[in-house]
C-alpha positions as CSV (number, residue, x, y, z in Angstrom):
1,X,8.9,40.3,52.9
2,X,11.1,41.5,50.2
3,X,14.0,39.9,48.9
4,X,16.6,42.1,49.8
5,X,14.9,41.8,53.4
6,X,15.3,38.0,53.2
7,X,18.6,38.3,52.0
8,X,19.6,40.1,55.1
9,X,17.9,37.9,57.5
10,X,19.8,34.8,55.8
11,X,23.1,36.7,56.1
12,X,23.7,37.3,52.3
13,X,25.2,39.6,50.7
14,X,24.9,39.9,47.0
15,X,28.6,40.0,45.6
16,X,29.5,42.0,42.6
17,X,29.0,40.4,39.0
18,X,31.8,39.1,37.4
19,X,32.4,39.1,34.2
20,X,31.6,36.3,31.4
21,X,34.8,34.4,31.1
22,X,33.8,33.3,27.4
23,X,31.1,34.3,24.7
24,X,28.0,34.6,26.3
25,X,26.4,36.7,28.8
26,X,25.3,36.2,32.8
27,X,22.0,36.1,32.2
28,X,19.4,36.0,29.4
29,X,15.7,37.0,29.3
30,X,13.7,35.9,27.2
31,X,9.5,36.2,27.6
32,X,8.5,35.4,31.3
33,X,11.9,32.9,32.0
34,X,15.3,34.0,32.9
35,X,18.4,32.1,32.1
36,X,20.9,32.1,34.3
37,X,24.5,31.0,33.1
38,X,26.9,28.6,34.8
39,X,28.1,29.8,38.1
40,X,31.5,29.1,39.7
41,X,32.3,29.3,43.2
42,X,34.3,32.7,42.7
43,X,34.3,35.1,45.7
44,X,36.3,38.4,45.2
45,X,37.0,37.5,41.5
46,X,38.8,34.9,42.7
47,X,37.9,30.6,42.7
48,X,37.3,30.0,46.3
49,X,38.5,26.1,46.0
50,X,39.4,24.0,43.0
51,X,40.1,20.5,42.8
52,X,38.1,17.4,42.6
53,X,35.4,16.5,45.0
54,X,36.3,13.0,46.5
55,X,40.0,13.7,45.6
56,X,40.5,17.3,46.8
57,X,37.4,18.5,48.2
58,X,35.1,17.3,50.7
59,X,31.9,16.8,50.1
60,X,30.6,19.5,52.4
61,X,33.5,21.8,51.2
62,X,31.1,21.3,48.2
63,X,28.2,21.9,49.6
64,X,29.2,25.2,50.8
65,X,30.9,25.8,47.0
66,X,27.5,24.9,45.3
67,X,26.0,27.9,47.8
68,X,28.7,30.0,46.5
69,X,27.5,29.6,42.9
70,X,23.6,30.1,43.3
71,X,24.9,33.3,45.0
72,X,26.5,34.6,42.9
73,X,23.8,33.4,40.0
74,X,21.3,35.2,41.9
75,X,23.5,38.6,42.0
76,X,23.8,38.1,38.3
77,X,19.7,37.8,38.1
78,X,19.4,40.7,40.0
79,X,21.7,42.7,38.1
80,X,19.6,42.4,34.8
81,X,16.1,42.4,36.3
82,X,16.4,45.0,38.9
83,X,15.2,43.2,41.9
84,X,14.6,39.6,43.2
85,X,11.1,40.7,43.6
86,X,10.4,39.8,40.1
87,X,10.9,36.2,40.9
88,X,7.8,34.1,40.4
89,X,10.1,30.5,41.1
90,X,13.0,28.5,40.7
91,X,12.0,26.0,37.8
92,X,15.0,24.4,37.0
93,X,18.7,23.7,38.6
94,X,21.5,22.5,36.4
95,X,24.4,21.5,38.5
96,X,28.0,20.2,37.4
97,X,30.4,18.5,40.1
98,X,33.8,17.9,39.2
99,X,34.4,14.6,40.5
100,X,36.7,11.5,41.5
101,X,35.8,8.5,38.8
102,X,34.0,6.6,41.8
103,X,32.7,9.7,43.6
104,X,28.7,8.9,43.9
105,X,27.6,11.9,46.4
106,X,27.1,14.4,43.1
107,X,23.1,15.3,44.3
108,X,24.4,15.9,47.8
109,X,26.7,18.8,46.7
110,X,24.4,20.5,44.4
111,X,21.7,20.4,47.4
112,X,24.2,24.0,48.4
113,X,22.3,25.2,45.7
114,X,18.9,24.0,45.7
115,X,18.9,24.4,49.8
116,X,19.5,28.0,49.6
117,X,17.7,28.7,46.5
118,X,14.6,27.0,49.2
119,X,15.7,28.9,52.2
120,X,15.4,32.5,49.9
121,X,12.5,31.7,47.5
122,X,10.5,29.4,50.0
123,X,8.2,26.9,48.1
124,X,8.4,29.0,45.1
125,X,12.5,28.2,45.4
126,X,11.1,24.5,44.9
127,X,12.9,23.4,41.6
128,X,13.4,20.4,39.0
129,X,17.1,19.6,38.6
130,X,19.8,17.8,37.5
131,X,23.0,17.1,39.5
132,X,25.9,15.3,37.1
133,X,29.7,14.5,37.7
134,X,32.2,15.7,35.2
135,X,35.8,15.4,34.1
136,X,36.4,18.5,34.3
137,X,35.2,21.8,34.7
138,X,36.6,25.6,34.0
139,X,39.5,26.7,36.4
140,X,39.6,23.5,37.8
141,X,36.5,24.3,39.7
142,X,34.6,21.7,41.9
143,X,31.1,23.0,40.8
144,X,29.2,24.9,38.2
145,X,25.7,26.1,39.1
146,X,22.8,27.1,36.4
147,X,19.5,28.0,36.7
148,X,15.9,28.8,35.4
149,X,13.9,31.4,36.9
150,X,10.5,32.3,36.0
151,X,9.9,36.2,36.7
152,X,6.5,38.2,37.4
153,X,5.9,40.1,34.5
């Protein structure tokens, strides 16, 4: 099945790519591995939820944030490869969770990530990771989602 097939059977639609908010770009290729810069829960250009998770934000509000991210990641792939067709795997997740000093459910909200990258990509959306709490993150976002793809040549 295609991606863009898959996409639609998930119910996902691919946003629009905004715009770097700093010095670097979306997405960077280089030999058979794709970059993908940090991701923040933005939907119409907009931060969908900020504040700290275990203050804030729920956990599963979170959850649903991380998602957001690895959305929006993915429409920033797709944007400089052409097509999700060229993905090969998911082989690594880098996720940031602002949260309360004693929050200790970090992996739990980047599993909106790592859950959807599975649900798209199958076992080929199967994925190292990390999943780390932070002070602090841009826009007073709850999470930041980055990830390593490895494309078909």
């Amino acid at each position: 099945m295609a991606m863009d097939e898959k996409l639609a059977e998930l119910g996902i639609t691919l946003p629009p790519v905004a715009s770097p908010v700093g010095s670097y770009v979306p997405v960077k290729v280089t030999g058979p591995l794709a970059f993908v810069s940090g991701m923040l829960p933005l939907v119409d250009g907009h931060l969908k939820q900020a504040g700290r998770v275990g203050e804030t934000v729920t956990t599963e509000e979170a959850y649903g944030l991380a998602r957001i991210c690895a959305v929006n990641g993915l429409a920033a792939l797709k944007n400089v490869i052409g097509t999700l067709d060229r993905v090969k795997g998911i082989a690594m997740v880098h996720g940031f969770v602002q949260a309360a000093p004693e929050y200790v459910d970090v992996p739990k909200v980047i599993n909106g990530a790592s859950d959807l990258l599975v649900a798209i990509f199958g076992e080929a959306g199967r994925h190292a990771r990390f999943a780390v709490g932070v002070a602090s993150l841009p826009m007073n976002a709850p999470v930041e989602v980055a990830f390593i793809v490895e494309l078909i040549a």
